[in-house]
C-alpha positions as CSV (number, residue, x, y, z in Angstrom):
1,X,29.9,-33.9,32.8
2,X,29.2,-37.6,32.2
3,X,30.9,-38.9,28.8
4,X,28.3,-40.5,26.1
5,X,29.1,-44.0,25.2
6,X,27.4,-45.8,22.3
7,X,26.4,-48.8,23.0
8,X,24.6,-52.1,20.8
9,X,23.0,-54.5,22.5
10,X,23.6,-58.0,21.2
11,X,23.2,-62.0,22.3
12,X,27.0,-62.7,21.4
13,X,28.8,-59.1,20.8
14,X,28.9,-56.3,18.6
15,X,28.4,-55.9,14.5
16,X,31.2,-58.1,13.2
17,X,33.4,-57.5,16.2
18,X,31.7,-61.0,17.2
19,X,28.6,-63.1,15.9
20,X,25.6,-61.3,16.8
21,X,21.7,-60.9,16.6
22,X,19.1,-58.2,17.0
23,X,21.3,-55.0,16.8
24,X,19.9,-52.6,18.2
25,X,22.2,-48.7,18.6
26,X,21.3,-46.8,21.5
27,X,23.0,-43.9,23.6
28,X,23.8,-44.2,26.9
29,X,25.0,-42.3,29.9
30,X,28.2,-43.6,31.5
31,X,26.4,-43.9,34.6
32,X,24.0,-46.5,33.0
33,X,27.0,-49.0,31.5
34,X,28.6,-49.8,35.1
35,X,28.4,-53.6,34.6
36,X,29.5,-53.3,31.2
37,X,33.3,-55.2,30.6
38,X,36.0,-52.9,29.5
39,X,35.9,-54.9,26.4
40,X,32.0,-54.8,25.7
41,X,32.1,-50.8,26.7
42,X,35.0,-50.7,24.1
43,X,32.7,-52.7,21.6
44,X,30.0,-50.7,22.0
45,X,32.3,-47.4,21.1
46,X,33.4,-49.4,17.7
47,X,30.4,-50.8,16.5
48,X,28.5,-47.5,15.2
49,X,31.5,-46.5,13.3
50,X,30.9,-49.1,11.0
51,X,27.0,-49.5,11.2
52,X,26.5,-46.5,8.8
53,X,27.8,-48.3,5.6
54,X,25.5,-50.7,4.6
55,X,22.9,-47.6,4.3
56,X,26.1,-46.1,2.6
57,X,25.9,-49.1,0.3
58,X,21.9,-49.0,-0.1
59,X,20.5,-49.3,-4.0
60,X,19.4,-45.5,-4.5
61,X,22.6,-44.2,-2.4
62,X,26.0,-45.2,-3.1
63,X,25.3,-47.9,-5.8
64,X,23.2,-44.9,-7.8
65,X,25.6,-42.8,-7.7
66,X,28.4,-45.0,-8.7
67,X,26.7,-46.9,-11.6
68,X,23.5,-44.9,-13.0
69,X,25.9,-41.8,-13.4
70,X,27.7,-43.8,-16.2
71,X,27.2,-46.1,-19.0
72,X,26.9,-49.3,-17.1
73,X,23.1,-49.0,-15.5
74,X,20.7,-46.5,-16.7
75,X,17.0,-46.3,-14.6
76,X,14.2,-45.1,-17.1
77,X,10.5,-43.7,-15.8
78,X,9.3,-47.8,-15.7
79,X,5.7,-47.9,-17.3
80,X,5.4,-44.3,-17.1
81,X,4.7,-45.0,-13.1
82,X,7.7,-46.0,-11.7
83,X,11.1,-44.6,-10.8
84,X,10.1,-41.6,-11.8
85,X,11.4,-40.1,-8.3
86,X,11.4,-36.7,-9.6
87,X,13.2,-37.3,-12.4
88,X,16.5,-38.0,-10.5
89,X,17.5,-41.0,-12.2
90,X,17.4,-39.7,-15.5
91,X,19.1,-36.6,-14.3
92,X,22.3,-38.5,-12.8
93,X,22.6,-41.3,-15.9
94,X,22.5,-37.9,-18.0
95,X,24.7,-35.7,-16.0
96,X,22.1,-32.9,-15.6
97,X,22.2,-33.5,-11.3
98,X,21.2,-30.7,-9.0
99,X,22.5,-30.0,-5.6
100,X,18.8,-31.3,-4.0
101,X,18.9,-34.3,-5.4
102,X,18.2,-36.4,-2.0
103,X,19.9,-39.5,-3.0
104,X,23.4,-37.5,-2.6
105,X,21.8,-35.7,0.0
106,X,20.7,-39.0,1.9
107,X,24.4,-40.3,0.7
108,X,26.8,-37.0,1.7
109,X,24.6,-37.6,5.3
110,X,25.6,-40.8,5.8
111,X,29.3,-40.6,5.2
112,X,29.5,-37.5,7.6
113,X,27.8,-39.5,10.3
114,X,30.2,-42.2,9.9
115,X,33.1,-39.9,10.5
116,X,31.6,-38.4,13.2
117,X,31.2,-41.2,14.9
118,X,35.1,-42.3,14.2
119,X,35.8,-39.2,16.0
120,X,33.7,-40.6,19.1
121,X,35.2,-43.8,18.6
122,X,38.4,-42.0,18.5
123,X,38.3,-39.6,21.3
124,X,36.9,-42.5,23.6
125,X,39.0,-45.8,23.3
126,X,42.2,-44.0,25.0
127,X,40.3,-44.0,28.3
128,X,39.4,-47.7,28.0
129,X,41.9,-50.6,29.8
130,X,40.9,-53.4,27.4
131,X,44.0,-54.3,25.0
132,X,41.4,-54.3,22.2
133,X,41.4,-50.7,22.5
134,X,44.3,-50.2,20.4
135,X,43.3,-52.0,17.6
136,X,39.7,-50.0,17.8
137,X,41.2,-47.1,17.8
138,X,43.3,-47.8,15.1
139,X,40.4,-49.3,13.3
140,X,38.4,-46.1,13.8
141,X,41.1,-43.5,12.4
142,X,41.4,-45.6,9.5
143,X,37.4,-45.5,9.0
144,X,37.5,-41.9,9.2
145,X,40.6,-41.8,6.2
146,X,38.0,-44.4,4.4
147,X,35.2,-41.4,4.9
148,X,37.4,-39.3,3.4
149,X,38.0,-41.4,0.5
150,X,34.7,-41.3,0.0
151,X,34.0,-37.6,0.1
152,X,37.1,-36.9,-1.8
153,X,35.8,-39.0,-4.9
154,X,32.3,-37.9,-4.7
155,X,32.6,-34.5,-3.8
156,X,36.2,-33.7,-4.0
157,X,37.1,-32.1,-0.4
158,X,37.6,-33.4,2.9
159,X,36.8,-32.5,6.6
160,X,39.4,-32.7,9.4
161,X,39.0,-32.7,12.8
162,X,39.5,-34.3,15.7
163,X,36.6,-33.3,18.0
164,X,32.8,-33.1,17.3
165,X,32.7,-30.3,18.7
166,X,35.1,-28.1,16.4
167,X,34.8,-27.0,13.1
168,X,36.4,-29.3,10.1
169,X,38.8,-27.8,8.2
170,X,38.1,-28.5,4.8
171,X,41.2,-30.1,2.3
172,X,41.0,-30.1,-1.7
173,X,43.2,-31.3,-3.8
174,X,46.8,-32.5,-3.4
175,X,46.3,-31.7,0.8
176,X,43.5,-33.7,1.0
177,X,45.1,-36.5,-0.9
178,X,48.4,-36.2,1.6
179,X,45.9,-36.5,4.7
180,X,44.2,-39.6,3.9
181,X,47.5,-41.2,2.9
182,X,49.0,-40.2,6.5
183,X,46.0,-41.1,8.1
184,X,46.0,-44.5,6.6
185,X,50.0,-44.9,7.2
186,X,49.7,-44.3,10.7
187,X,47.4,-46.6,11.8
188,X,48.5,-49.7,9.5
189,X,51.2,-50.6,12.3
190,X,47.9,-51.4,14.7
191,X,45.6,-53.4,12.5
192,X,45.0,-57.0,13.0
193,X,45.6,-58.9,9.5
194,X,42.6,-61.8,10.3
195,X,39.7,-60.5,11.4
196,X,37.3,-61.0,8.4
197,X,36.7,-58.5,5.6
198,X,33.9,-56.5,7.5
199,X,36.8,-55.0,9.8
200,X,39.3,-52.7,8.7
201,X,42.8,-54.7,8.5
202,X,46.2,-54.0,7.1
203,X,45.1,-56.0,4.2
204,X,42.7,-53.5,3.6
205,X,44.3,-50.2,3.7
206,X,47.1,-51.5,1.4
207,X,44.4,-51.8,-0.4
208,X,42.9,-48.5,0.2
209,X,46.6,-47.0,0.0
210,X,46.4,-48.5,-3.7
211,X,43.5,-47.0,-4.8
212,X,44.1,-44.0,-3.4
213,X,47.9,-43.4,-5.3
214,X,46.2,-44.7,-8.0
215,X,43.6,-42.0,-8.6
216,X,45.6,-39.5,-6.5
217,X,46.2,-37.7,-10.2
218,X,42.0,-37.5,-11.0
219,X,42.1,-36.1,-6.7
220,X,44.8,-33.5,-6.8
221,X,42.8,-31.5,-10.2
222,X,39.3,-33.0,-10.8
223,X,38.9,-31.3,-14.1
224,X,41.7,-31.5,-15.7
225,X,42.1,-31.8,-19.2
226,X,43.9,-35.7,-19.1
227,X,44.8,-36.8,-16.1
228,X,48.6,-36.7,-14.8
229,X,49.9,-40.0,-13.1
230,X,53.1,-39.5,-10.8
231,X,55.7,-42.0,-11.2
232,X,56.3,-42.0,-7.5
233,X,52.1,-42.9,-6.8
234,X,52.7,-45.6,-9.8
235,X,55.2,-47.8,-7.8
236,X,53.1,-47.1,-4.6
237,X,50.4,-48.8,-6.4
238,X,52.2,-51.7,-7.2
239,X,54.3,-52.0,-3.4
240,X,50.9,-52.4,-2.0
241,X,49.5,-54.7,-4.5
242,X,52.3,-56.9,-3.8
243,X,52.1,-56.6,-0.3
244,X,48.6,-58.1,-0.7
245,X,49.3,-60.6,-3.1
246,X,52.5,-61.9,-1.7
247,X,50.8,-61.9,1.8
248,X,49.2,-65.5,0.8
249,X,45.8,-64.4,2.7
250,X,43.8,-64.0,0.0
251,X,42.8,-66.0,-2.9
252,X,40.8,-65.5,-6.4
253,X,37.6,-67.2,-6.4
254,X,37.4,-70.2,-8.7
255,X,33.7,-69.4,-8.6
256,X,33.0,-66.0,-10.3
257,X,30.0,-65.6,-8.5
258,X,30.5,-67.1,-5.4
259,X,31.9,-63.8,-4.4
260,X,28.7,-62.5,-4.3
261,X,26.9,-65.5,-2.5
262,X,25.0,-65.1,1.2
263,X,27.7,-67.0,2.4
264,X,30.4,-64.9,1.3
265,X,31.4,-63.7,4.4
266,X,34.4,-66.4,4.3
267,X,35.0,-66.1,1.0
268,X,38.9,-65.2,0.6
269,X,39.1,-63.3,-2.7
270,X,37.3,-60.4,-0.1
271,X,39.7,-58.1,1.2
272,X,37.5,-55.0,2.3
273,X,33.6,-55.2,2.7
274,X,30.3,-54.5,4.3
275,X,29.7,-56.7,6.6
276,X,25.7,-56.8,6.0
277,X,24.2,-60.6,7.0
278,X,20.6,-61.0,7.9
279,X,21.9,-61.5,11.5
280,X,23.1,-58.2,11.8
281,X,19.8,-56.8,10.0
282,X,21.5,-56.8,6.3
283,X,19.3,-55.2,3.3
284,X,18.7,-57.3,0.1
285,X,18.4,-54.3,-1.7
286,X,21.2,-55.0,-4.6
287,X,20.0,-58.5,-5.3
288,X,16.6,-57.4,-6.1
289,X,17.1,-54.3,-7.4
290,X,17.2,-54.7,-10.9
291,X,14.7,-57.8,-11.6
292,X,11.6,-58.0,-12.8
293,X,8.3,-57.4,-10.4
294,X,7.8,-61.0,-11.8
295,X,10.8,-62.7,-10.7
296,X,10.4,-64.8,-7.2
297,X,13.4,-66.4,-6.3
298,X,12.3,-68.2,-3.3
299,X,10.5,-70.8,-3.2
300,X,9.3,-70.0,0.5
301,X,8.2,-66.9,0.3
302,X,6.0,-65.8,-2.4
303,X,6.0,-61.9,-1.6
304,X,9.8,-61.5,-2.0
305,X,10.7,-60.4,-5.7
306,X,12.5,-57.8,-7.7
307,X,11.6,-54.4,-8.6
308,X,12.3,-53.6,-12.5
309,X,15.0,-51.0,-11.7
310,X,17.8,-50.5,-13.6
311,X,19.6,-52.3,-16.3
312,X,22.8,-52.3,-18.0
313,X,22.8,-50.1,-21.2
314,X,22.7,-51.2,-24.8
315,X,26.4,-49.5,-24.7
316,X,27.9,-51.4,-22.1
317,X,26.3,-54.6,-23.6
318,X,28.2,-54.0,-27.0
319,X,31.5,-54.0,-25.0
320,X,30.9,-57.8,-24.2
321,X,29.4,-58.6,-27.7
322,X,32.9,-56.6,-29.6
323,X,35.3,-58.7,-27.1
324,X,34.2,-62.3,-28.3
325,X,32.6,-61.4,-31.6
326,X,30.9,-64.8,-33.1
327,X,30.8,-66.2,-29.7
328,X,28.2,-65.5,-27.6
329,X,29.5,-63.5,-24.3
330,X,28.6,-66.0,-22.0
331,X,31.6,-67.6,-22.9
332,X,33.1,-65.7,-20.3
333,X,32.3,-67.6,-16.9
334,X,31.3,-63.6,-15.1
335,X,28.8,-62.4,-17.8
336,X,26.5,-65.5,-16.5
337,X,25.7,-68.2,-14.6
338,X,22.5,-70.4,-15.8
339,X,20.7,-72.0,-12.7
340,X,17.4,-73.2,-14.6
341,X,17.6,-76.0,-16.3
342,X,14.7,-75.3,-18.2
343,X,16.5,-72.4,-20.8
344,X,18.0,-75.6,-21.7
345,X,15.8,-78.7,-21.3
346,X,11.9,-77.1,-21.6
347,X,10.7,-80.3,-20.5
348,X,11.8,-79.6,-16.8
349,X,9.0,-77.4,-15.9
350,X,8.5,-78.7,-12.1
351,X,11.4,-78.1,-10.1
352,X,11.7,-79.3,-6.4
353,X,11.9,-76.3,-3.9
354,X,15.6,-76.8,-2.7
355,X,16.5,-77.0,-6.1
356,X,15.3,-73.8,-7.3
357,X,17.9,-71.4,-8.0
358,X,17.4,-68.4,-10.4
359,X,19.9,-67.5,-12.9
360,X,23.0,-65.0,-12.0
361,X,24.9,-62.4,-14.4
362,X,23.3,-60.4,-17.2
363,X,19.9,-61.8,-17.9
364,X,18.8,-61.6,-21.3
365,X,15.0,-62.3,-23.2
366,X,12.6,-64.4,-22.1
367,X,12.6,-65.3,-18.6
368,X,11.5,-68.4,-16.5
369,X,10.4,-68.7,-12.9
370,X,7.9,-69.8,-10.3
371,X,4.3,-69.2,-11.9
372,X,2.1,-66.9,-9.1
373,X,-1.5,-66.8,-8.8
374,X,-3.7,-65.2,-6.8
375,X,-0.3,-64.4,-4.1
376,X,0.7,-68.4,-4.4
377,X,2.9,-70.3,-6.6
378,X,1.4,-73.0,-9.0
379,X,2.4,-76.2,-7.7
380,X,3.3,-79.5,-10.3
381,X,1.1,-82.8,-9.7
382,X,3.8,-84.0,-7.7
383,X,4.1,-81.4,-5.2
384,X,7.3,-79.8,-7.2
385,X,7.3,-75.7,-8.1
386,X,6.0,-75.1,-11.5
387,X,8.6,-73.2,-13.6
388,X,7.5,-71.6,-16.7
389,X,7.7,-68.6,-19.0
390,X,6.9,-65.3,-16.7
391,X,4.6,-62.2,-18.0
392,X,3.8,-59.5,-16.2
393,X,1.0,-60.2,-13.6
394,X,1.8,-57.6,-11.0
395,X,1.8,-54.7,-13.1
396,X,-1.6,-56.1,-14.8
397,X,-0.2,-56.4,-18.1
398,X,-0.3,-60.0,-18.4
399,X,0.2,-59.6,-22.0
400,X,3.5,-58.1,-21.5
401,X,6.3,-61.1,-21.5
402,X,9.3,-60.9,-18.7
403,X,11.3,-61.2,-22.4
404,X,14.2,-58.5,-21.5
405,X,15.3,-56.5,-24.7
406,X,18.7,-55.1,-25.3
407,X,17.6,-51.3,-26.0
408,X,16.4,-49.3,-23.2
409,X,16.1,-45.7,-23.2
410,X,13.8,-42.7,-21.9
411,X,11.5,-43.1,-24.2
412,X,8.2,-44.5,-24.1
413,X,9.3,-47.7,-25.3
414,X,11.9,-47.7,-24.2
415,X,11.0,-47.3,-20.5
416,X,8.8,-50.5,-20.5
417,X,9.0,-52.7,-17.7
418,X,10.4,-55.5,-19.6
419,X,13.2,-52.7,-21.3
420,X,17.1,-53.6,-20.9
421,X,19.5,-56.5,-19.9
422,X,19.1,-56.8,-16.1
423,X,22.2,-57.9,-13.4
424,X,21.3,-60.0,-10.8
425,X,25.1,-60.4,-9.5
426,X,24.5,-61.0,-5.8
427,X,22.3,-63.6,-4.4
428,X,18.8,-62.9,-3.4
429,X,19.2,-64.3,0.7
430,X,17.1,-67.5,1.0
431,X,15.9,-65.4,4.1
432,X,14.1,-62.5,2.4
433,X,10.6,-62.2,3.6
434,X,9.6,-59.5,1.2
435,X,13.6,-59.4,-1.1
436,X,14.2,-56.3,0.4
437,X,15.3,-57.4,3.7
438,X,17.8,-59.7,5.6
439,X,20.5,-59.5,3.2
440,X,23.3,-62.2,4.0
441,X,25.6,-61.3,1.2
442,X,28.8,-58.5,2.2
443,X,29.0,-56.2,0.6
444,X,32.1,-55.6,-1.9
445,X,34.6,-52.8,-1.1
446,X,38.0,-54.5,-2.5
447,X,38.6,-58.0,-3.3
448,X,42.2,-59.5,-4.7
449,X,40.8,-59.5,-8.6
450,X,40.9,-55.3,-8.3
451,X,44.4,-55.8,-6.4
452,X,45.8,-57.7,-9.8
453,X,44.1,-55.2,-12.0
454,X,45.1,-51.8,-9.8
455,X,48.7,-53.9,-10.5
456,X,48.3,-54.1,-13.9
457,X,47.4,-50.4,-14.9
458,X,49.5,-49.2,-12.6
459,X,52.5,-51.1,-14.8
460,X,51.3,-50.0,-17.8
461,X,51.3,-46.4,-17.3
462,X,54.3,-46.4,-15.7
463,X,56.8,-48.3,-18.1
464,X,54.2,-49.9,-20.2
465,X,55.2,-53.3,-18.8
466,X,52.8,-54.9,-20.8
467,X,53.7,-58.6,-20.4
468,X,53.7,-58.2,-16.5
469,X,50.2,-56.4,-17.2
470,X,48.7,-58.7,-19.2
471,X,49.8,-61.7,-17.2
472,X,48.1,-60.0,-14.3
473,X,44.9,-59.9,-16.3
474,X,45.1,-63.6,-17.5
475,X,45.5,-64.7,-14.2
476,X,42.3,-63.0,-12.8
477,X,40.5,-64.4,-15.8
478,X,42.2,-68.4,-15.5
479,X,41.4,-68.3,-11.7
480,X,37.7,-69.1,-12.7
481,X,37.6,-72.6,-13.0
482,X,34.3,-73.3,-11.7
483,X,33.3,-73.8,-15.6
484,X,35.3,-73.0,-18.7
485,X,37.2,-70.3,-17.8
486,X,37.5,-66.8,-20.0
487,X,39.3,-67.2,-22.8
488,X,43.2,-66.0,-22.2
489,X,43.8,-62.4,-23.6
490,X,47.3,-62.3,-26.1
491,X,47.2,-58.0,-25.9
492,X,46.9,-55.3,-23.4
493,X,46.5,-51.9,-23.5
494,X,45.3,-49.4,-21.5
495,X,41.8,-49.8,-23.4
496,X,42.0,-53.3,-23.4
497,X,42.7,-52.7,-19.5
498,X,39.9,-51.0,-19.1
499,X,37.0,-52.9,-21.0
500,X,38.9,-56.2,-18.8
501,X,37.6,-53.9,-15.9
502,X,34.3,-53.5,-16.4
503,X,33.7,-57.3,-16.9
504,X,35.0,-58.0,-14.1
505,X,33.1,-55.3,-11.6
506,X,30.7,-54.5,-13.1
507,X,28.0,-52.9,-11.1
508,X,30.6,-53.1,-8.0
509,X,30.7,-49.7,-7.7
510,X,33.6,-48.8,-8.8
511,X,32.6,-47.8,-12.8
512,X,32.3,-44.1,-11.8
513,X,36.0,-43.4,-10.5
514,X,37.6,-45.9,-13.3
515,X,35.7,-43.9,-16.4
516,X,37.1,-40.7,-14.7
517,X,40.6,-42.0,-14.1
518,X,40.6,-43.6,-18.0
519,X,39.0,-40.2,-19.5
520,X,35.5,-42.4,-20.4
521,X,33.2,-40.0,-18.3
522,X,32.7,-37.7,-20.8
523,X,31.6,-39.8,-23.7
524,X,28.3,-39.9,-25.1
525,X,26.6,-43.1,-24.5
526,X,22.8,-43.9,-24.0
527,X,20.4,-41.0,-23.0
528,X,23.9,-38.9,-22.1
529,X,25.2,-36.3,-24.3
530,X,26.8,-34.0,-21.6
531,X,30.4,-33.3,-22.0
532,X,31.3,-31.0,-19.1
533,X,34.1,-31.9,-17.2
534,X,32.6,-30.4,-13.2
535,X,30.4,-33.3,-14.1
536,X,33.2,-35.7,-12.6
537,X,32.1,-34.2,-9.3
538,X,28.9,-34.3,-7.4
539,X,27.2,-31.6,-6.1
540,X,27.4,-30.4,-2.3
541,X,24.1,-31.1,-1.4
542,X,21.7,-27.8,-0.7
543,X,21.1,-28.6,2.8
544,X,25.0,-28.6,3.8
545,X,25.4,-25.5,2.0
546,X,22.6,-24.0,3.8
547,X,23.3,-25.2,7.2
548,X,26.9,-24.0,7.0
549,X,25.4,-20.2,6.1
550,X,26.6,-18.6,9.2
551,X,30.5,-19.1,8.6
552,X,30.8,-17.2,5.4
553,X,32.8,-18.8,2.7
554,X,32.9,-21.4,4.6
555,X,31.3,-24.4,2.1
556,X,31.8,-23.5,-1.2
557,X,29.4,-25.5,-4.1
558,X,31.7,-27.1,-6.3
559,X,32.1,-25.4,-9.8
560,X,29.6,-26.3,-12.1
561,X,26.7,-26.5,-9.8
């Protein structure tokens, strides 16, 4: 029987391996890839075990699950019209899921497609002469550990195997925790330490080593009471942080948000991410997300704008607003970034096009933009872009100002389209036809800021060390010298820890796991008055349960659900 290879056609290589255009996955029989090189054939087995996650990292998939289920981003019923998708937003921001929800559905898929093909990947590269096998194939087994990171935290279990066509055995718990750690130990040795951030590297599973011993106590008993940390995961944490830090190959950005930039593929403070540029038929989805219908970006294309999805809750707002008291939070170089002159000087209402740059951060009240009419933008005497005050044409309601408010809620009001604070962290690509395509910005996994931070809790909970803590803090928040940087904290605390967190990564992704691990997740905040602890993890989605019927006991639902 003839093996399967899977192979992408490309100009110049594969996904991130090498620069390359017009992926395209297909599956071939061996027979057809004869005048394929060892090392394109071995290519071709690599590339789909990375090719799932940017629809892992998709708006309504990962980044849903991760932020609306907590008290950074909340997605009303817009306009009574949209997002109402069933309800499911408003179920996962209030903790009231259901096992067919199909963003988890759509998002459990992906992940298990991404191991199985690390199991391909895995089972194939022995048989291939290129030296690049090696590294694939410790590339691969590392993907499959970062799968079952991912599973773990979501769903709290694990598959193992180590051919498709056996049955996984399924790990909870402390076992599951002491697989992906071995996993991710033995394949370190073989990793490459300069290949970008879209590849795994050894950079990157000490990073993923750190996270892991960090939440290892929230992994080995999901609902317990508080959370137990092991001395001995502790100063695993921080051997691994300083094996990242004292490596020299990565840097903190002096640009806060620069790290989210179409070009930040080079950027050094990235350790881990999706390697997602338009070249390689990258979404935009993130950068859009969360602006107004009314917000066009780019100059040269007057059907690419935002969405009005989710904002940031009145809650999470507060946080900012309590830090710096009579100063206004922008103080802090991350919360935002003003591109448009006109906030500032009025008078500059035409803008040339290769000047235009909307504003980055937490966008607050009235907004300014390109003027549309009639599918064009309104042009200045002088040939320039006309920028002025935005309402909402698109929806009709040209009464209704772009004029974001702080409250937001499921309410009727509250659900307007012009309701809550909005983020627009990563860039909107200057390539984006419609601003949902041709995204050029990677994806963040782990960059060096979280490596100082994992440092600096992991210190504080193990000897309360809080001078080498809080110096870890301050030097994430000095490292931002593009403009004034944060103001220097003289405390730290575990709290103080925490808030410092979600400043810093906020809607990264990461908000879920940290509330969990600092006992936030069952707090009452906007729209969520749950308190159940089975909460923490997701439903097994319907369709696995169901499809796993005929091995009794074999996939249990998690409790709760």
């Amino acid at each position: 029987m003839k093996k399967k290879l899977y192979v992408l056609f490309a100009l110049m290589g594969i996904l991130s391996i090498e620069s390359c255009t017009n992926l395209e996955e297909v599956v071939l029989d061996e027979s057809f890839t004869s005048n394929l090189s060892e090392k394109q054939a071995a290519d071709g087995i690599m590339a789909p075990v990375y090719a799932r996650l940017p629809d892992i990292f998709l708006h309504t998939n990962y980044f849903a699950i991760q932020e609306i289920s907590t008290d950074e981003a909340i997605l009303p019923y817009r306009g009574g019209t949209d997002w109402g998708d069933n309800g499911i937003y408003l179920a996962l921001h209030a903790h009231t899921q259901t096992s067919t929800d199909p963003n988890l559905r759509n998002t459990w898929n992906l992940i298990l497609q991404g191991m199985s093909r690390a199991i391909t990947a895995i089972n194939t590269l022995p048989s291939s002469k290129d030296p690049i096998a090696k590294t694939y194939l410790a590339e691969a087994r590392g993907m499959r550990a970062y799968y079952s990171m991912l599973t773990l935290d979501l769903f709290g279990l694990v598959f193992v195997k180590n051919d498709i066509g056996e049955n996984s055995t399924i790990l909870r718990g402390d076992k599951a925790v002491e697989y992906i750690k071995s996993e991710l130990l033995a394949v370190e040795p073989n990793l490459e330490t300069t290949v970008g951030p879209g590849r795994l590297t050894k950079g990157a599973v000490w990073g993923l080593l750190a996270r892991l011993y960090l939440n290892a106590g929230v992994y080995r008993d999901p609902y317990a009471t508080a959370v137990t940390f092991k001395n001995e995961d502790l100063d695993k944490v921080i051997e691994y942080t300083d094996k990242i830090i004292a490596s020299g190959q990565y840097q903190l950005a002096r640009d806060y948000f620069s790290i989210f930039n179409s070009d930040n593929h080079t950027n050094k403070e990235l350790v881990f991410a999706v390697d997602q540029r338009a070249e390689l038929n990258g979404h935009n989805r993130l950068a859009y997300f969360s602006l107004s219908g009314d917000q066009f970006p780019l100059p040269a294309y007057p059907n690419a704008n935002g969405t009005d999805g989710p904002a940031i809750t009145s809650d999470f707002y507060r946080t900012w607003v309590n830090a710096y008291g009579s100063q206004d939070p922008k103080v802090d170089p991350r919360f935002y970034r003003e591109n448009l002159s006109i906030y500032s000087n009025p008078a500059d209402s035409c803008v040339a096009a290769e000047n235009f740059n909307i504003n980055r951060g937490i966008l607050r009240g009235q907004q300014y933009g390109l003027i549309r009419k009639n599918g064009v933008f309104v042009k200045c005497a002088d040939g320039k872009m006309k920028v002025g005050k935005l309402a909402y044409d698109t929806r009709n309601k040209p009464t209704l100002a772009v004029d974001f408010t702080e409250q937001i809620d499921f309410t009727v009001a509250g659900s307007n389209y012009n309701t809550g604070y909005r983020v627009e962290k990563y860039e909107f690509s200057k390539k984006s036809v419609s601003g949902r395509n041709f995204g050029d910005a990677d994806i963040v996994i782990l960059r060096l800021a979280d490596v100082y931070l994992m440092r600096a809790e992991a210190k504080l909970r193990r000897s309360n060390d809080v001078a080498s803590a809080l110096a870890d803090v301050n030097t994430v928040r000095a490292a931002r010298t593009y403009s004034t940087p944060a103001p220097a904290l003289s405390a730290m605390s575990l709290d103080l820890l925490y808030r410092e967190r979600g400043f810093e990564f906020y809607w990264e992704m990461l908000r879920r796991t940290d509330m969990i691990r600092f006992g936030k997740f069952e707090d009452k905040w906007t729209e969520k008055s749950n308190t159940d602890r089975n909460k923490r993890i997701f439903p097994i989605p319907q369709t696995a349960i169901d499809g796993a019927s005929n091995i009794p006991g074999y996939l249990v639902q998690n409790t709760g659900y």
